[in-house]
Backbone as CSV, one residue per row, in Angstrom:
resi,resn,N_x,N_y,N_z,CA_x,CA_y,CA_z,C_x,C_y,C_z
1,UNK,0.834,-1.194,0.000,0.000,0.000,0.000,0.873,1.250,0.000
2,UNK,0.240,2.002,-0.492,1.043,3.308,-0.828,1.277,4.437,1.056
3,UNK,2.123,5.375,0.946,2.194,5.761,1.891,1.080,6.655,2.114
4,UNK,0.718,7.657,0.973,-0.241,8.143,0.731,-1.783,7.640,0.887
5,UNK,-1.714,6.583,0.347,-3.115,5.399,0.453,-3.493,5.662,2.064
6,UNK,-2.131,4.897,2.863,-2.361,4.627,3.983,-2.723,5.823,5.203
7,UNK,-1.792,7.127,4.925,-2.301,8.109,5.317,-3.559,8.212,5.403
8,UNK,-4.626,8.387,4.404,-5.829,8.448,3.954,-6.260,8.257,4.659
9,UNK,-6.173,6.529,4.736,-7.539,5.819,5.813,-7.073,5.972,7.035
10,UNK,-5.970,6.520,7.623,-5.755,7.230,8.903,-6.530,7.786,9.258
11,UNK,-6.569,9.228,8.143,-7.114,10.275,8.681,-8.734,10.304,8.599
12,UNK,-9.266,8.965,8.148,-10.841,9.002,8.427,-11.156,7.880,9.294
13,UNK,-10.047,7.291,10.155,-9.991,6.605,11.239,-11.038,7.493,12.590
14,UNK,-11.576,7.501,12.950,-12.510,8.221,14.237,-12.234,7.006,15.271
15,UNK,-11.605,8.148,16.184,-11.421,7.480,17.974,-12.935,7.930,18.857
16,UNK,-12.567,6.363,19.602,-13.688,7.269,20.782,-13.507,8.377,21.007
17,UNK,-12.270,9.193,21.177,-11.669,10.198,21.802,-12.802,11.411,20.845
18,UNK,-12.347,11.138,19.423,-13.087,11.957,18.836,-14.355,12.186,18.191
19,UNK,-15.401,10.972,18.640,-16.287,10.770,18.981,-17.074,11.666,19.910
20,UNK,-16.462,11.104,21.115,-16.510,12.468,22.153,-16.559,13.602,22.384
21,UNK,-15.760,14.436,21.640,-15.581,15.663,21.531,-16.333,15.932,20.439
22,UNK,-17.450,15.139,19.115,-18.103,15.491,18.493,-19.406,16.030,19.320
23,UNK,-19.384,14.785,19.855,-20.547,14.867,20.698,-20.897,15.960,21.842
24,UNK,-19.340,16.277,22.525,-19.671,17.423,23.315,-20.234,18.539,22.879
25,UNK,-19.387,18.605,21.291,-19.732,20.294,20.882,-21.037,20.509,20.348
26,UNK,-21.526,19.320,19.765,-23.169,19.209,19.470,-23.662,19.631,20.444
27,UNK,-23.542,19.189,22.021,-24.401,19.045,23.305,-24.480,20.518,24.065
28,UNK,-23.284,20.846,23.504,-23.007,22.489,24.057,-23.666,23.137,23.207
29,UNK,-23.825,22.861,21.662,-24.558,23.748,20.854,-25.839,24.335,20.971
30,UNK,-26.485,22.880,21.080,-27.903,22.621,21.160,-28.225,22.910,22.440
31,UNK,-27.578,22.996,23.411,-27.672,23.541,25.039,-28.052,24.958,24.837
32,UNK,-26.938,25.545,24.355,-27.663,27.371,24.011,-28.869,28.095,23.317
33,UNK,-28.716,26.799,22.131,-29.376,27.271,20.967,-31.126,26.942,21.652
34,UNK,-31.145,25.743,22.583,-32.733,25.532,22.985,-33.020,25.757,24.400
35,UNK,-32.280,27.311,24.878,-32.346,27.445,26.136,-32.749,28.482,26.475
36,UNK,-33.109,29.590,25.325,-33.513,30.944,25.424,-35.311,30.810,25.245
37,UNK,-35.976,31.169,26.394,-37.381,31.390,26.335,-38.201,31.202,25.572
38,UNK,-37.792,31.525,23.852,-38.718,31.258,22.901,-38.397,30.203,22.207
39,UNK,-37.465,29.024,22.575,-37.373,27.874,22.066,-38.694,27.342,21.926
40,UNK,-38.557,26.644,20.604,-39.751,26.042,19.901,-39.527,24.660,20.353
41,UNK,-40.784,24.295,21.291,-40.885,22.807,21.615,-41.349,21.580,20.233
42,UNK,-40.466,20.988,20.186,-40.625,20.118,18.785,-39.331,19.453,18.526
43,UNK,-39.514,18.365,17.407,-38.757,17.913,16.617,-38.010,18.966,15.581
44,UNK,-36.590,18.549,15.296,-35.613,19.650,14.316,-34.563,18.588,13.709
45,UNK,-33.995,18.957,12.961,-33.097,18.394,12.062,-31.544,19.380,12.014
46,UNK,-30.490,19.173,12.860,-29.454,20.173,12.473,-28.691,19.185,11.330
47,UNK,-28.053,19.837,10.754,-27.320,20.109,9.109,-25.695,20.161,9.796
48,UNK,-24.904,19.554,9.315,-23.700,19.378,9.129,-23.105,20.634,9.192
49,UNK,-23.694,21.529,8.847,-22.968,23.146,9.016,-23.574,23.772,9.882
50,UNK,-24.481,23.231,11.027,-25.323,23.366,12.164,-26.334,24.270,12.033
51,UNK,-26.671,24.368,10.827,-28.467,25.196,11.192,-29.298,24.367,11.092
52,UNK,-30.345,24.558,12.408,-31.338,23.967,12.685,-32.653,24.191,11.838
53,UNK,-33.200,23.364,11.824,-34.746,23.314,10.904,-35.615,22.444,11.666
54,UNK,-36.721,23.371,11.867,-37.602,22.380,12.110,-38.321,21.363,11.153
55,UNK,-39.305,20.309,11.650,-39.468,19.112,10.508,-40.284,20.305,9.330
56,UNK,-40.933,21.012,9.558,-41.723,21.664,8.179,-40.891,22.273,7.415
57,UNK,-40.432,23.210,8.211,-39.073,23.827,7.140,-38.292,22.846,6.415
58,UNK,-37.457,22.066,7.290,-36.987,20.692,6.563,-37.322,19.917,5.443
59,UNK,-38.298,20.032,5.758,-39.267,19.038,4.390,-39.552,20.274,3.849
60,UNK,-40.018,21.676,3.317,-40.276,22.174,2.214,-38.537,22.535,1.897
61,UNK,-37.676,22.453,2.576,-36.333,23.146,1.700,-35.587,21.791,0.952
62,UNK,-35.882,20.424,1.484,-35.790,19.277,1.034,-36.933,19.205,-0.291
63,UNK,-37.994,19.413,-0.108,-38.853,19.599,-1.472,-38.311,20.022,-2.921
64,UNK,-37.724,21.628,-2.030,-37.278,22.475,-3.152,-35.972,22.516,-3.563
65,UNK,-35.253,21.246,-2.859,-33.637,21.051,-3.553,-32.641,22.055,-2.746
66,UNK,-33.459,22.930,-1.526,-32.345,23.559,-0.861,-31.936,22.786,0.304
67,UNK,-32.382,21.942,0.680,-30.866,21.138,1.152,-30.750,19.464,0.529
68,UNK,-29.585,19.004,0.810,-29.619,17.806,0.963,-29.913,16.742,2.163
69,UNK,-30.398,15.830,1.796,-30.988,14.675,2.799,-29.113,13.898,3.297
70,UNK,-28.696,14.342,2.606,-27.286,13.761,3.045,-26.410,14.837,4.382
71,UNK,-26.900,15.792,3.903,-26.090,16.723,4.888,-26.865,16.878,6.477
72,UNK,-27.874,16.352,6.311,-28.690,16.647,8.099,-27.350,15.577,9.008
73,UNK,-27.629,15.920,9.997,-26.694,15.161,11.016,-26.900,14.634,12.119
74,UNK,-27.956,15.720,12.973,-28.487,15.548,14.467,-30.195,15.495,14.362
75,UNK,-30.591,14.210,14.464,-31.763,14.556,14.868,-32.183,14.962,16.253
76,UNK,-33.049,16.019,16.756,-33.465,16.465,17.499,-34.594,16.666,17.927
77,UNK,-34.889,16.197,19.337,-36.498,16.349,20.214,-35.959,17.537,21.299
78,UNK,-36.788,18.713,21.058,-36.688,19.604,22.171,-38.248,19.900,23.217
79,UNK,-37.900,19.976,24.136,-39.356,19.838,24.763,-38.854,20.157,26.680
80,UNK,-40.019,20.736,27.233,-39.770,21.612,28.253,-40.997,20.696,29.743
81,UNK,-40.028,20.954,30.732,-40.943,20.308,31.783,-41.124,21.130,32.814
82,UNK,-41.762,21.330,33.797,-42.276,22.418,34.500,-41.335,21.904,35.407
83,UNK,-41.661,21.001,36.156,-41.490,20.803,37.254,-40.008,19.356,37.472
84,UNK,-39.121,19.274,38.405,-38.156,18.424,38.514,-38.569,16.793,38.522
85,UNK,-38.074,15.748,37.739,-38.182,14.720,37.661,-37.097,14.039,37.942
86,UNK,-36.497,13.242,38.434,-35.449,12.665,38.640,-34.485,11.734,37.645
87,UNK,-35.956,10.592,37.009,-35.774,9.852,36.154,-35.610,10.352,34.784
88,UNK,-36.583,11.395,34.389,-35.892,12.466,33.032,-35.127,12.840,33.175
89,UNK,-34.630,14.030,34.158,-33.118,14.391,34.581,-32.180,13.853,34.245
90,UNK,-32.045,12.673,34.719,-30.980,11.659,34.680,-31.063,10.931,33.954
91,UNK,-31.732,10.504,33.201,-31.931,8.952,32.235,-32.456,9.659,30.825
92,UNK,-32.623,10.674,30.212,-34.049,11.220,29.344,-33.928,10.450,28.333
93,UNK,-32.932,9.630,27.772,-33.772,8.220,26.739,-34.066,7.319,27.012
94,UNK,-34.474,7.076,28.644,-35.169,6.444,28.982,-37.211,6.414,28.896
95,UNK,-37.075,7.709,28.645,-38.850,7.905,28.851,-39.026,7.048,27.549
96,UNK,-40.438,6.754,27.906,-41.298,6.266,26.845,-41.426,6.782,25.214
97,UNK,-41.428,8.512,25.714,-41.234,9.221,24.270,-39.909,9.028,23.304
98,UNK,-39.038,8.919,24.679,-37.738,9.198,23.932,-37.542,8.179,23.120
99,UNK,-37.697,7.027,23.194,-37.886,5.382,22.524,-38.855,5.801,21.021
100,UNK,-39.674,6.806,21.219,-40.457,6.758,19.815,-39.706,8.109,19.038
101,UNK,-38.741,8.970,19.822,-37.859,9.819,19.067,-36.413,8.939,18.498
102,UNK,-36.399,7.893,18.782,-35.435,7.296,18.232,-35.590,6.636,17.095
103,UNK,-37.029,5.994,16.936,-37.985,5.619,16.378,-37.940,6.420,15.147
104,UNK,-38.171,7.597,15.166,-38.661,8.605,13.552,-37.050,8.746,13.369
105,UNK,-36.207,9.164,14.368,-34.621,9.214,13.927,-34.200,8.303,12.900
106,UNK,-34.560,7.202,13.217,-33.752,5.918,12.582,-34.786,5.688,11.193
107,UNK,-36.177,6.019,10.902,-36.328,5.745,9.899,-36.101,7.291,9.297
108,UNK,-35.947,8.217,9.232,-35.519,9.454,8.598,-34.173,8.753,7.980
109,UNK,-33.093,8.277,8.831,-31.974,8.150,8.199,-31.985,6.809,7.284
110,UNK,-33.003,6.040,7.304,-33.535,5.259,5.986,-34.031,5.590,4.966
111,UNK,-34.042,7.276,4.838,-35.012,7.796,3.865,-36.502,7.294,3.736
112,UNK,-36.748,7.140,5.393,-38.680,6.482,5.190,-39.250,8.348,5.576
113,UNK,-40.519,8.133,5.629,-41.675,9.510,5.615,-42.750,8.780,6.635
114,UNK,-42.361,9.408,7.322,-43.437,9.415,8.818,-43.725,10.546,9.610
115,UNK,-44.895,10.209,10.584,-45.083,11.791,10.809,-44.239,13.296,11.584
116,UNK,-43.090,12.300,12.069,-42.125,13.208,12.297,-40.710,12.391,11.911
117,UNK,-40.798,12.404,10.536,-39.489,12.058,10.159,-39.645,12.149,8.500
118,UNK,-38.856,12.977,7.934,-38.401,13.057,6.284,-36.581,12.515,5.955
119,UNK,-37.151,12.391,5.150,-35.584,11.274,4.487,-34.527,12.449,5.210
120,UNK,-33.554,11.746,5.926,-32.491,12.495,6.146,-31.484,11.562,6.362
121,UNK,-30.745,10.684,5.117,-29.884,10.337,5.440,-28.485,10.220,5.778
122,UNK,-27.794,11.386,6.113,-26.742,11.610,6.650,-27.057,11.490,8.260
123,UNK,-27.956,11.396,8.581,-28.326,11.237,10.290,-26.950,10.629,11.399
124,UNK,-26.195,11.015,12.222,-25.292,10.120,12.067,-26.109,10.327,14.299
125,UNK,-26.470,11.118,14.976,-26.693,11.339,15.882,-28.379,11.214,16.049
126,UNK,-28.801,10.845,17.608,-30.052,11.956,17.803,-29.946,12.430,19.163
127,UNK,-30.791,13.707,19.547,-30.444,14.294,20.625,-31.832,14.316,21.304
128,UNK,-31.620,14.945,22.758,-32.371,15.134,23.568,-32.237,16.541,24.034
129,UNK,-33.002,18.102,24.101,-32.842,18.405,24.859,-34.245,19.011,25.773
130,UNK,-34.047,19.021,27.097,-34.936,19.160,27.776,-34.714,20.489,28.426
131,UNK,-35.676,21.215,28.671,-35.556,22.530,29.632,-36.313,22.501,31.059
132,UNK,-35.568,22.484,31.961,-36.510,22.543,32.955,-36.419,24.144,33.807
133,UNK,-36.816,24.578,34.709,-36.464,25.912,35.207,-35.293,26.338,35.253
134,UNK,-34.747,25.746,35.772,-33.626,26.681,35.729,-32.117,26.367,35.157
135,UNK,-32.480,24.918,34.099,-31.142,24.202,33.732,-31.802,23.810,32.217
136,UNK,-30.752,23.201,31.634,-31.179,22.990,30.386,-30.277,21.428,30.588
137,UNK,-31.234,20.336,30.100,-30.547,18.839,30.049,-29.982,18.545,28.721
138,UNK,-29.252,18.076,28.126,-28.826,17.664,26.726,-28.487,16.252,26.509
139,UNK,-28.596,15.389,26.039,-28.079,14.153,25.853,-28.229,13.562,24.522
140,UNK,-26.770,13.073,23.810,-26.827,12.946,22.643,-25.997,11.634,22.244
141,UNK,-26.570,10.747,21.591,-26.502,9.011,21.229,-25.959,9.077,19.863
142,UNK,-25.147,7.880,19.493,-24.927,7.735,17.855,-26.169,6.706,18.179
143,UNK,-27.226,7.300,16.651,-28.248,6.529,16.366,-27.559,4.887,16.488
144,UNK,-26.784,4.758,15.382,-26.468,3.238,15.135,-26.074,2.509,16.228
145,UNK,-25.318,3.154,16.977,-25.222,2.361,18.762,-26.524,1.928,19.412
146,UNK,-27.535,2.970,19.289,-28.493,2.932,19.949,-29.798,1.768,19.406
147,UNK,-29.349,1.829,18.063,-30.146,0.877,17.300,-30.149,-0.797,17.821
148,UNK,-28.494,-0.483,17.206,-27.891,-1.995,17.705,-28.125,-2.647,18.799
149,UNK,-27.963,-1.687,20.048,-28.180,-2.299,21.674,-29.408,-2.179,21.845
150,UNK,-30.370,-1.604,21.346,-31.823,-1.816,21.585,-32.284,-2.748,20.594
151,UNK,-31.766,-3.114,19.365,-32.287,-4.362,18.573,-33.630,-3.905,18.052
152,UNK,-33.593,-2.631,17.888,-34.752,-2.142,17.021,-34.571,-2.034,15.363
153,UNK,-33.856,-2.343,14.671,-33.559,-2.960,13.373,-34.408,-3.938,13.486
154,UNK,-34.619,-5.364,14.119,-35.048,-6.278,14.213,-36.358,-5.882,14.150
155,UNK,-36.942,-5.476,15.199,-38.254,-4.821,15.648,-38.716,-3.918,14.503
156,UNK,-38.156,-3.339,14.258,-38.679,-2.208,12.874,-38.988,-2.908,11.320
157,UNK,-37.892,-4.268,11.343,-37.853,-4.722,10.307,-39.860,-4.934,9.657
158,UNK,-40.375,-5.730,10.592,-41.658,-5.711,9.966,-42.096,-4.511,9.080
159,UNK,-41.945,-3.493,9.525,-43.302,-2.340,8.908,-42.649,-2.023,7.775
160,UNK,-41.663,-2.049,7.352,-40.701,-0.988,6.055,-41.378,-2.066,5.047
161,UNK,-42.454,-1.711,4.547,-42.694,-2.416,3.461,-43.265,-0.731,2.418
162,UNK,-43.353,-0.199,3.010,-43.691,1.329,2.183,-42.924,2.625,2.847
163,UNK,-43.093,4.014,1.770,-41.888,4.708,2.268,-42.572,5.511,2.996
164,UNK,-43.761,5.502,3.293,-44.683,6.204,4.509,-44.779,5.338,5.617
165,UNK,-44.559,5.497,6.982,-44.787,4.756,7.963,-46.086,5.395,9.087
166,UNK,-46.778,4.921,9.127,-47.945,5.690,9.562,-47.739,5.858,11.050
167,UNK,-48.204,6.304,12.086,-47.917,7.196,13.641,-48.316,5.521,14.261
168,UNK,-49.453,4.618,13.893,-49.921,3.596,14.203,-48.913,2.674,14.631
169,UNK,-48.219,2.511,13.320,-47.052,1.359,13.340,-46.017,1.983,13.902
170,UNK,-45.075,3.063,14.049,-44.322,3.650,15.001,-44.865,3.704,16.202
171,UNK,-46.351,3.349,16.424,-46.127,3.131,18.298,-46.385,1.529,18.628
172,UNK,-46.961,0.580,17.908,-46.971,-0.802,17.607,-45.212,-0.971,18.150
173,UNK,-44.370,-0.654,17.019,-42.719,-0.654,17.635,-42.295,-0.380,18.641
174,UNK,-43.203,0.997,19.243,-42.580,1.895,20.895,-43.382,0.681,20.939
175,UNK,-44.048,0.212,21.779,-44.944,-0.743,22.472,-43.706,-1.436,22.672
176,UNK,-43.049,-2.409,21.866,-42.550,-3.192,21.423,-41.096,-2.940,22.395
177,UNK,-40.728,-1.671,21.787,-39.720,-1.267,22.665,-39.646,-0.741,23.936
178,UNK,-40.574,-0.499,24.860,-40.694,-0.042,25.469,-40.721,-1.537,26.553
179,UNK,-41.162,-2.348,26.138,-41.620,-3.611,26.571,-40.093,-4.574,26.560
180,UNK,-39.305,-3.841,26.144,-37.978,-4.749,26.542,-37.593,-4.808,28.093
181,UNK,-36.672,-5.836,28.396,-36.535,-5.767,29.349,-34.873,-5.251,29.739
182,UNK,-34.905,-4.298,29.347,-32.702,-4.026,28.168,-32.398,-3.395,30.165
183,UNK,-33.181,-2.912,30.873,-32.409,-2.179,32.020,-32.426,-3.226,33.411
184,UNK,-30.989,-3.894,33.066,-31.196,-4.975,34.501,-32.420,-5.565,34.581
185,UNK,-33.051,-6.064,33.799,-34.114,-7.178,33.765,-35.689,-6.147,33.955
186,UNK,-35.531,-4.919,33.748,-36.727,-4.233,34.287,-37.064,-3.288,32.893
187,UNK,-37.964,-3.194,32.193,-38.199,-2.300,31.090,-38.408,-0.940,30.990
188,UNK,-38.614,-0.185,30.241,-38.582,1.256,30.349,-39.343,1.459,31.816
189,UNK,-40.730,1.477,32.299,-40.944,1.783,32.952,-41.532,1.282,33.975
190,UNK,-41.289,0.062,34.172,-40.276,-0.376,35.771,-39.263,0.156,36.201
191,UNK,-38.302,0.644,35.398,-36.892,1.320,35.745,-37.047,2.550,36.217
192,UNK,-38.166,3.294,35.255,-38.353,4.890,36.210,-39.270,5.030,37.210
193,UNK,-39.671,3.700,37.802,-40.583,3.608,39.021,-39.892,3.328,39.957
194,UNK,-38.547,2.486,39.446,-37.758,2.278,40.908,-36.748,3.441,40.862
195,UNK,-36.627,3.993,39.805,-35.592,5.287,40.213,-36.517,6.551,40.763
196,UNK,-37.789,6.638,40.762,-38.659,7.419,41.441,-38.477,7.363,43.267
197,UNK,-38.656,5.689,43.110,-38.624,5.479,44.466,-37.708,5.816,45.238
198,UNK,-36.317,5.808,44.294,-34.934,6.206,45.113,-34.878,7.510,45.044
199,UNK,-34.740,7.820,43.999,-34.391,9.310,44.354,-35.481,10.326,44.883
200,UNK,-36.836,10.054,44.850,-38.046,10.850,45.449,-38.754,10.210,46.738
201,UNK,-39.004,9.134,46.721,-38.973,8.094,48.027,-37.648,7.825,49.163
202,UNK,-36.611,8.072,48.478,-35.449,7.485,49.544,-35.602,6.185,49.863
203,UNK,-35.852,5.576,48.627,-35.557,4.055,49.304,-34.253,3.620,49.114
204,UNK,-33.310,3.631,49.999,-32.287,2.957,49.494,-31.866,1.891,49.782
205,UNK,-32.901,0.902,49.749,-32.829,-0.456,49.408,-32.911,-0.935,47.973
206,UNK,-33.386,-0.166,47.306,-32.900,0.135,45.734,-31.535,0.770,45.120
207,UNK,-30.717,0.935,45.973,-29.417,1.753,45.790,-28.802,0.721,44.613
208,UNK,-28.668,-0.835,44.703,-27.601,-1.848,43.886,-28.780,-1.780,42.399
209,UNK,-30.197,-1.610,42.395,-30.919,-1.702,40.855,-30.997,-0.066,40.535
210,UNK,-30.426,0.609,41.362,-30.286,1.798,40.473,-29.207,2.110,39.283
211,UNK,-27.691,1.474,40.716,-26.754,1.292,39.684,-26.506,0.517,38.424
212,UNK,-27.599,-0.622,38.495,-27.913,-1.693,37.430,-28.175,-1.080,36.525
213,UNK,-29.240,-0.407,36.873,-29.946,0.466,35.978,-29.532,1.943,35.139
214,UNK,-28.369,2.533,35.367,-27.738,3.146,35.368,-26.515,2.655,34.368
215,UNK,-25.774,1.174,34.986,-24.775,1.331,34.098,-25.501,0.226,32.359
216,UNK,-26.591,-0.360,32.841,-26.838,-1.015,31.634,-27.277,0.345,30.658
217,UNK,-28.233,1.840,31.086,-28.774,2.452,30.372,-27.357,3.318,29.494
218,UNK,-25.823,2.687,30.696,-24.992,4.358,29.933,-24.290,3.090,28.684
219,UNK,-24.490,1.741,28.822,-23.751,0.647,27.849,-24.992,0.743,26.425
220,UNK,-26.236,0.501,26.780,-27.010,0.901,25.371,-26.590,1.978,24.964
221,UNK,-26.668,3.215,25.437,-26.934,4.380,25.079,-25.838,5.211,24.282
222,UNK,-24.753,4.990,25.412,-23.359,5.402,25.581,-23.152,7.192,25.274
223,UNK,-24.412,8.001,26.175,-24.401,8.892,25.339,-23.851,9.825,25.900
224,UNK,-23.936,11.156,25.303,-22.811,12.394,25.915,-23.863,13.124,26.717
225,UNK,-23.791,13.611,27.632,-24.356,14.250,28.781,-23.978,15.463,29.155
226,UNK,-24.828,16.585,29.052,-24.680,17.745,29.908,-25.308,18.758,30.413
227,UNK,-24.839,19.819,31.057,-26.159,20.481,31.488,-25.858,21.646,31.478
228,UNK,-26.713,22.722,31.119,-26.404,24.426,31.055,-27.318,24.869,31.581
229,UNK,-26.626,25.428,33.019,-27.726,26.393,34.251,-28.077,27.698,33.684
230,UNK,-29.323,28.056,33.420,-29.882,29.139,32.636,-29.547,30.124,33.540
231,UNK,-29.266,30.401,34.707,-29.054,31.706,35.295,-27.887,32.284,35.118
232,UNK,-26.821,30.970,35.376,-24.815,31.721,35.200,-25.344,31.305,33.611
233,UNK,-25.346,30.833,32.980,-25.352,30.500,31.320,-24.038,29.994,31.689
234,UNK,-23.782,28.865,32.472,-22.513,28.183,32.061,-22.652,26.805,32.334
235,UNK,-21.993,25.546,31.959,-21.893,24.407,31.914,-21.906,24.024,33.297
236,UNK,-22.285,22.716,33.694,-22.251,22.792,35.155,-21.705,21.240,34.951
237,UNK,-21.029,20.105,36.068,-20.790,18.868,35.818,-21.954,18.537,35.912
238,UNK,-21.995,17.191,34.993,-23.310,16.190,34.786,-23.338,15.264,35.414
C-alpha cells in the first residue's frame, strides 16, 4: 500500500476520543441554541454546518432542492418540563417518548416519511434536549449504537414495506420497545418507578438496581451528557 493510500484511511480513522468531543460540541450547541425562552418545543433536524430546521421547514427546503438529505446530522427532540423529575433528569432516553424519538430518527436516516421524520440520510446522531427551570438537560446518542443495543432494526424490520410509515405502526414498535426488558431485567418503565422510588422516596434499598440500571442504560446508550444552568449560562458537571 502506498504511503499516501495509507495516510488516507488514517485520517478518516474516528477514535472514541473523537467521537466524544463530536458529541460534546453538538451538546453544548444545542444547550444554548434551545435554552432561550422562545425555544420552539418540537422535533428539528441540524445540518452538518449546524443550522437547525424544524421538521416543516426541513421538508419544504428538502422539497425544493435547498438542502440535501445527506447533509442533516443531528436529529433532534426539544421539549420543556415544568417541574423536577429525577428519572428524566438523569436517564431522558429512557422515557417512553424518547424510545419513539429514536424511532422517527432511525427511519428518517432510511429515507422512510413518517409523521415526524423526512428522508435524512446523513443522520449520524439523535439528541435530547430538555428545559426545565432553571437548567437545560442535553443528551446525545450515535443513532447506530443505539439501534444496535436496543435491537430495534429487528423490531422495525416488519413495517418498512412502504416509504410512509404511519404514527400507528411507530407506536406498535414503541410498544414493542418499550416492553424490553434491556435495564437490569426491568423495562422502560419499571426502571423509572424504581428510580422514582430512590431518588423521590429514599428508598435505598434500591441503591444496587439503580446502579444496574444506570450502568446497563450508559452501555445501550453510551451517550454524551450535559447540562447548562440558565441563570450563570454556564456548563455545570453532569
Amino acid at each position: 500500500m502506498k504511503i499516501d493510500e495509507l495516510l488516507k484511511r488514517l485520517e478518516n480513522v474516528r477514535t472514541d476520543e473523537d467521537e466524544a468531543n463530536e458529541k460534546r460540541e453538538i451538546a453544548e450547541y444545542l444547550a444554548r441554541k434551545f435554552s432561550v425562552n422562545k425555544s420552539p418545543y418540537a422535533y428539528h433536524i441540524m445540518m452538518k454546518d449546524r443550522k437547525i430546521y424544524d421538521l416543516d421547514s426541513y421538508e419544504k427546503l428538502l422539497k425544493s432542492g435547498g438542502i440535501s438529505p445527506n447533509d442533516a446530522y443531528v436529529y433532534v427532540e426539544n421539549t420543556y418540563f415544568a417541574t423536577y423529575d429525577p428519572g428524566i433528569y438523569l436517564y431522558t432516553f429512557l422515557l417512553p417518548e424518547s424510545k419513539t424519538t429514536l424511532i422517527y430518527a432511525y427511519l428518517a436516516r432510511l429515507s422512510l416519511r413518517s409523521l415526524y421524520a423526512e428522508p435524512a440520510t446523513g443522520l449520524k446522531y439523535v439528541a435530547k434536549a430538555i428545559r426545565f427551570l432553571s437548567r437545560t438537560v442535553v443528551e446525545v446518542v450515535d443513532i447506530g449504537t443505539a439501534v444496535i443495543n436496543t435491537n430495534l432494526l429487528t423490531l422495525i424490520h416488519g413495517i418498512i414495506s412502504n416509504k410512509y410509515i404511519d404514527a400507528e405502526e411507530v407506536e406498535d414498535v414503541a410498544l414493542l420497545l418499550h416492553s424490553r426488558k434491556l435495564f437490569a431485567g426491568y423495562d422502560s418503565n419499571e426502571a423509572l418507578r424504581i428510580l422514582d422510588r430512590y431518588y423521590e422516596k429514599h428508598d435505598t434499598s434500591l441503591a444496587k438496581d439503580v446502579e444496574a440500571i444506570r450502568d446497563a442504560y450508559n452501555c445501550i446508550f453510551k451517550p454524551y451528557r450535559i447540562i447548562y444552568d440558565l441563570k450563570t449560562k454556564q456548563f455545570i458537571p453532569a
